[in-house]
Steps between C-alpha positions, in 0.01 A plus 500: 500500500490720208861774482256776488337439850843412646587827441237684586538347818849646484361794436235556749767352766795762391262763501307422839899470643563858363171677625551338833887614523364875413180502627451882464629527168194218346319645207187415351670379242719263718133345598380494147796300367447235753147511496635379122660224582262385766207502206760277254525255780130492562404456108755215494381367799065500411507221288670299730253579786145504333657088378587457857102609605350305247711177615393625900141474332522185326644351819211629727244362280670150450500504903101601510407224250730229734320592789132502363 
């Protein structure tokens, strides 16, 4: 796992800790920085799951031409 999404998982960890320990004091900003991190860690992640879907797919149609 790449350095940069380790720590934006950090990140978005630390900061959910903090907003949760001072709930009153959470400022739109707070939410914007981990909204941050959460959209590093889901552009890392895309890649990985659209390959994942296409191997789901070729597995579903190897199983449809077995059967038939």
């Amino acid at each position: 796992m790449s350095k940069k999404i380790l720590e934006a998982i950090r990140e978005a960890s630390i900061s959910i800790a903090c907003c949760l320990d001072e709930p009153s004091d959470v400022s739109k900003k707070d939410l914007e920085h981990i909204q941050d991190q959460i959209t590093k860690i889901e552009n890392y992640l895309t890649p990985f799951y659209l390959e994942e879907l296409e191997e789901m797919k070729y597995e579903i149609q190897s199983r449809n031409r077995i059967r038939f």
